[in-house]
LOVEX-969628 format. One line per 3 residues: number of its first residue (from 0); their letters; for each residue x, y, z of C-alpha. Coordinates in nm, 3 decimals, always signed. Each point is the difference from the previous one (the first is absolute). Layout:
% LOVEX-969628
NUM = A = X Y Z  ...
END
This chain:
% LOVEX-969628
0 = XXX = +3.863 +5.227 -1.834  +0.307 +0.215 +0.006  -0.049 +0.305 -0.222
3 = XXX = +0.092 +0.306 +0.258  +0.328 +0.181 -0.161  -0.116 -0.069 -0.362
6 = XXX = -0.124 +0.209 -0.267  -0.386 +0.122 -0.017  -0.120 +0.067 -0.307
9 = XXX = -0.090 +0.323 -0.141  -0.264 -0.145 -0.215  -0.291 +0.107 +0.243
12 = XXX = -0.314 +0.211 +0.011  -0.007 +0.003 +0.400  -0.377 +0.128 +0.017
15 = XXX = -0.061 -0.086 +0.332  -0.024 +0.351 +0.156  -0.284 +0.056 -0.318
18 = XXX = -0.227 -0.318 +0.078  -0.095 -0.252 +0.285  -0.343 +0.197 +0.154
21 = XXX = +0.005 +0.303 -0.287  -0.274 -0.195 -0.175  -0.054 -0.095 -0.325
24 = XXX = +0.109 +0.129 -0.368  -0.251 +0.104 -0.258  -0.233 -0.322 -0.186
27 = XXX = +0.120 -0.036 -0.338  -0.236 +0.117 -0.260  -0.122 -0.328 -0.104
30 = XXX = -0.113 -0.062 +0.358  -0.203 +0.318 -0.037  -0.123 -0.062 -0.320
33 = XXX = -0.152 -0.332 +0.161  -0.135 +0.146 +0.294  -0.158 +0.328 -0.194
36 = XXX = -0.343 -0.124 -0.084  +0.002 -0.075 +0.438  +0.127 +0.318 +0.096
39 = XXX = -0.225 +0.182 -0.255  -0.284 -0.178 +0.143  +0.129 +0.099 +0.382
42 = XXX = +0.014 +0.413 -0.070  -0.377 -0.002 -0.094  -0.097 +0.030 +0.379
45 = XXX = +0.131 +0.077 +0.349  +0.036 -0.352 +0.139  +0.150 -0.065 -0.317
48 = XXX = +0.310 +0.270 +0.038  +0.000 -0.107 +0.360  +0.091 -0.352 -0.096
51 = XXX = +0.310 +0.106 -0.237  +0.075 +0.266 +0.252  +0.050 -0.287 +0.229
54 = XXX = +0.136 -0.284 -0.257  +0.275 +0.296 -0.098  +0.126 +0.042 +0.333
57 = XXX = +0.005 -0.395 +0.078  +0.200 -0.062 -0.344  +0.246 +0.380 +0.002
60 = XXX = +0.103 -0.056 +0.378  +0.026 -0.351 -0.005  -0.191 -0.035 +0.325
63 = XXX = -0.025 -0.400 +0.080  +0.390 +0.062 +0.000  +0.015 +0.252 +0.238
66 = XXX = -0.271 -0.166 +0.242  +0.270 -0.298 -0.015  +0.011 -0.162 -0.363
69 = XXX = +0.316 +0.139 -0.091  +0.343 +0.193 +0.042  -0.069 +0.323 +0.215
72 = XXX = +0.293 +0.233 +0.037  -0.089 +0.044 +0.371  +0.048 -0.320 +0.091
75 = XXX = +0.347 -0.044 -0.153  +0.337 -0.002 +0.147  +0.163 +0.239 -0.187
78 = XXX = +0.344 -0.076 +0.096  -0.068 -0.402 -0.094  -0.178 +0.073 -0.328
81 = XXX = +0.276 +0.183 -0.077  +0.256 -0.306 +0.044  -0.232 -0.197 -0.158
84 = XXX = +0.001 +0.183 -0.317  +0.382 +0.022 -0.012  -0.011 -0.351 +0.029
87 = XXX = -0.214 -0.035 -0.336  +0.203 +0.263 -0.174  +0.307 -0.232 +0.120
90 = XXX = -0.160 -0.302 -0.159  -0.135 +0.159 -0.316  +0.367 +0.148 -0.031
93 = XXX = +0.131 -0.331 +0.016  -0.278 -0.171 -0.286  +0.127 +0.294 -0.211
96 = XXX = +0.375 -0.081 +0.039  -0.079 -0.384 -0.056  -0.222 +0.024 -0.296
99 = XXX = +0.209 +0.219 -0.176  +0.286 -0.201 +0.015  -0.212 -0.308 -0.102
102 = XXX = -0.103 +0.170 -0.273  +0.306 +0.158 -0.128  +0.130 -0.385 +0.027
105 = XXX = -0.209 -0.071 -0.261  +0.091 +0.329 -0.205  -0.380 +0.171 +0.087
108 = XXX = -0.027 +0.282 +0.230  -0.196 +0.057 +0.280  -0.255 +0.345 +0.081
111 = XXX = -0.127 -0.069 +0.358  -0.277 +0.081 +0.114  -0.148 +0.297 +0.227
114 = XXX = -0.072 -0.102 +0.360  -0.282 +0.214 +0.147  -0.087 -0.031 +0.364
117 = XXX = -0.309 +0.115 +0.086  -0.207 -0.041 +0.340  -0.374 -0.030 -0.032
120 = XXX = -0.098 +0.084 -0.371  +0.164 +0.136 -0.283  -0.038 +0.038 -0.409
123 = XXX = +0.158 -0.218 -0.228  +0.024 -0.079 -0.438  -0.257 -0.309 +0.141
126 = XXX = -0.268 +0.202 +0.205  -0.032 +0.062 +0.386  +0.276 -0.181 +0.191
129 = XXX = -0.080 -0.077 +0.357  +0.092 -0.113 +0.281  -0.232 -0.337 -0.021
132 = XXX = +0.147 -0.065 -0.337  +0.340 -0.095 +0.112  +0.313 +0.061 -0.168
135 = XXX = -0.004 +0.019 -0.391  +0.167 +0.033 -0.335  -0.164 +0.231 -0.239
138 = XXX = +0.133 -0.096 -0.379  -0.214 +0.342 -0.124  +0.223 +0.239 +0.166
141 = XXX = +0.279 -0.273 +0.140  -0.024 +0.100 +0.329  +0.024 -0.256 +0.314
144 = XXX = -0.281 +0.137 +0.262  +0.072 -0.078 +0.350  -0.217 +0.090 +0.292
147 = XXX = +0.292 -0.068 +0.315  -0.375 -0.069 +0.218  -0.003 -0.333 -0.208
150 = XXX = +0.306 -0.132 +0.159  -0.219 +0.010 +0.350  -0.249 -0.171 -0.168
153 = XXX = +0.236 -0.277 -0.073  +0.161 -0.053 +0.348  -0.330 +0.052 +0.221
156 = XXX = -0.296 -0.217 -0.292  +0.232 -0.198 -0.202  +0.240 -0.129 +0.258
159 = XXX = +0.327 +0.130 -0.196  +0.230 +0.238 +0.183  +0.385 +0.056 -0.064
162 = XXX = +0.142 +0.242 -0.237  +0.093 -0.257 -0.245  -0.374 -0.095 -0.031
165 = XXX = -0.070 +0.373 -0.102  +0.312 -0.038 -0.262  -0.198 -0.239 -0.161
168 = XXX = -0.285 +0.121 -0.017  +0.193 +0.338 -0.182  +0.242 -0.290 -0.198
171 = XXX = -0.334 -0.109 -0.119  -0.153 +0.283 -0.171  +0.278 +0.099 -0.163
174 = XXX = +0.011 -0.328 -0.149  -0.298 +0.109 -0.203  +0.205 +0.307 -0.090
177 = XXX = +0.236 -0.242 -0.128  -0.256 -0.200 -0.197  -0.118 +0.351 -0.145
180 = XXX = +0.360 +0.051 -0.181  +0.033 -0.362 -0.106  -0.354 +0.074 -0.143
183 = XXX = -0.222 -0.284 +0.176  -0.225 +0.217 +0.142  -0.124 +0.072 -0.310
186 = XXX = +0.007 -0.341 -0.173  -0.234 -0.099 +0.292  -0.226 +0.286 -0.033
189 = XXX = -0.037 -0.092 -0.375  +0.006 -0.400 +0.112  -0.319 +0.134 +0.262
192 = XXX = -0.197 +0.173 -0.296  -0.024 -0.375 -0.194  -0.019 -0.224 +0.306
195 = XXX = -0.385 -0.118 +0.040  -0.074 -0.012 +0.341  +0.084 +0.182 +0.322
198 = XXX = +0.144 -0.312 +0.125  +0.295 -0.004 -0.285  +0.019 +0.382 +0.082
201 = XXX = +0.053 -0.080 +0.340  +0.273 -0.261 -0.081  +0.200 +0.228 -0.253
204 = XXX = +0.013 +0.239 +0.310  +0.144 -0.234 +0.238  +0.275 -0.070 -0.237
207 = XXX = +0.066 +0.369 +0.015  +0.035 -0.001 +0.343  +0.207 -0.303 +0.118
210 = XXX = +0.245 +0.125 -0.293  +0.012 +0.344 +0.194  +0.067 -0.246 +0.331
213 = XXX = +0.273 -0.128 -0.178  +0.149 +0.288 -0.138  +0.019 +0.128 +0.406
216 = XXX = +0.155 -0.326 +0.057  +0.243 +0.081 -0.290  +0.023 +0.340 +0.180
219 = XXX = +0.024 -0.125 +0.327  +0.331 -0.246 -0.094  +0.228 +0.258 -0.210
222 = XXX = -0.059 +0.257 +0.323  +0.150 -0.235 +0.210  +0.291 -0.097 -0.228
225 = XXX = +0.042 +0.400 -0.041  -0.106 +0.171 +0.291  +0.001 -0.304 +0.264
228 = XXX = -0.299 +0.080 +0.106  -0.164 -0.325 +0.171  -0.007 -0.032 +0.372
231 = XXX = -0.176 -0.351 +0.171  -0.328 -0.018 -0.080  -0.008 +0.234 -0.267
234 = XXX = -0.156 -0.242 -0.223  -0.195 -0.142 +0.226  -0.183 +0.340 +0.020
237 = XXX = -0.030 -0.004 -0.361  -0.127 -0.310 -0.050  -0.287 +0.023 +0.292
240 = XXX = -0.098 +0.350 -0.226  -0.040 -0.192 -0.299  -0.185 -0.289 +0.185
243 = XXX = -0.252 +0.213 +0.215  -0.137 +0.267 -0.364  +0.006 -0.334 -0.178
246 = XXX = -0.400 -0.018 -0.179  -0.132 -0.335 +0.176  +0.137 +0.158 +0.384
249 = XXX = -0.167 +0.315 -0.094  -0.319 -0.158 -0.141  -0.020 -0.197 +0.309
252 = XXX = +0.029 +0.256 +0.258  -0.248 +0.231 -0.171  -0.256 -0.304 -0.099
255 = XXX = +0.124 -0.272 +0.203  +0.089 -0.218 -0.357  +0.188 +0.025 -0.335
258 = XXX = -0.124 +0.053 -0.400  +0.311 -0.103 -0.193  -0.142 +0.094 -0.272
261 = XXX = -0.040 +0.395 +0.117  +0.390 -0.040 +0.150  +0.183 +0.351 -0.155
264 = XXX = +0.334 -0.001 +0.129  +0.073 -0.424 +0.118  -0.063 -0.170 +0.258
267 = XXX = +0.250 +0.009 +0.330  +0.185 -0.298 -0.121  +0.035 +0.127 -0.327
270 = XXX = +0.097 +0.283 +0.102  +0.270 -0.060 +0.243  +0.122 -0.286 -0.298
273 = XXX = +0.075 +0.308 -0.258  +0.137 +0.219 +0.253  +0.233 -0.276 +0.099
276 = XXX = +0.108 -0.082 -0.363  +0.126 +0.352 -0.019  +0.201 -0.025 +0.276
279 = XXX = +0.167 -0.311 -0.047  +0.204 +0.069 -0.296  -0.117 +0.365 -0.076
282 = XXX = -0.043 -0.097 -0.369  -0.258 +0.155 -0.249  -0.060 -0.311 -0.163
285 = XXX = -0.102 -0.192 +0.297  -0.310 +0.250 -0.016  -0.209 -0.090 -0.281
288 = XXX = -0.352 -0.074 +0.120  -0.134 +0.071 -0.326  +0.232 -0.336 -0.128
291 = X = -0.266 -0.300 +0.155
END
């Protein structure tokens, strides 16, 4: 993908420098509120205090990710994280330039997003964001979270290098951003609240979430019609990302087979359908899941 020589956004909480093998942020209240009658139970002897001694250092320092689980800053090239972040400030500059112009088009405006990039663990509107939680949109503060440790994790497990694969993945959450304005989010949430059943849960999610690959298709063909951006193979890179965090890949290579009916975000060939919708003629309307 060609994006050196183009504009970063400013749009960023770079908290890199705060997080990765700091530990963890406080429990909310309502997880302490749960866990009070336990702890209560704990302080009435030694072994007791020992145990939450010991569960408070495992949970505040984060330890299974500094024996190897996660990020650790001291295993990190500074010097490539460093190009690797202006590469997603390049890319979430470039969403912000498209969607605003598609939405002015059609006389709305756009408010983008914060990006915050965060190694290891950080807070968020949503609770503890870490690094085995992937990239995310938050609609409570409207924040996109992005651990740049992920991005290994997608090369090296999921068989999906390339930069373009890691524009996606980016193009992808702010789709949900997008959803947020138009107000889907939520209709679904409300849709969720009547819907009997996990399993039609489940399926009002997916919908959710091949939209958002289509909206990174959208994404993905105004960039190139503005910015150029493609090189060969860029889209091959994005399509293998789609394919390889599709839910039947995933559900196999943790369990060895698929539950449809527990499928959250599509299966591969979904997902690398809506993505490719997007792309094709990088209209809005050609990204209705919610119409069938």
């Amino acid at each position: 993908m060609k994006w050196r020589q183009r504009k970063q956004s400013t749009n960023v909480d770079d908290r890199r420098s705060r997080t990765g093998g700091t530990g963890r942020g406080l429990p909310s209240i309502g997880t302490l509120l749960f866990l009070w009658p336990v702890i209560k139970n704990l302080l009435r002897s030694k072994l007791g205090i020992a145990i939450l001694i010991i569960g408070a250092a495992v949970y505040f320092l984060d330890l299974p990710s500094l024996i190897g689980g996660g990020s650790s800053t001291s295993t990190i090239n500074e010097e490539l994280d460093n190009e690797q972040a202006a590469f997603i400030k390049t890319v979430h500059g470039d969403t912000e330039a498209i969607w605003s112009k598609i939405f002015a088009d059609a006389g709305a405006r756009y408010s983008s997003p914060t990006l915050v990039l965060y190694r290891g663990s950080t807070t968020s509107g949503c609770g503890l964001a870490s690094s085995r939680m992937g990239p995310f949109y938050c609609p409570e503060d409207r924040n996109i979270y992005v651990d740049l440790g992920f991005f290994e994790d997608l090369k090296h497990q999921h068989g999906a290098s390339g930069d373009f694969a890691q524009a996606y993945v980016l193009a992808h959450e702010i789709g949900h951003h997008v959803q947020y304005l138009e107000g889907t989010l939520n209709k679904v949430e409300r849709a969720k609240q009547q819907a009997w059943g996990e399993a039609k849960k489940n399926q009002l999610q997916v919908r959710v979430e091949l939209q958002a690959d289509c909206y990174a298709g959208i994404w993905a063909n105004h960039a190139h019609q503005q910015f150029d951006i493609l090189e060969e193979g860029d889209l091959e890179e994005a399509l293998i990302a789609a394919a390889s965090i599709g839910d039947d890949r995933l559900q196999k290579q943790s369990q060895g087979f698929a539950i449809p009916h527990t499928f959250t975000h599509g299966s591969s060939k979904q997902r690398v359908e809506w993505f490719t919708r997007g792309v094709k003629n990088g209209d809005l309307q050609d990204c209705n899941t919610f119409g069938r």
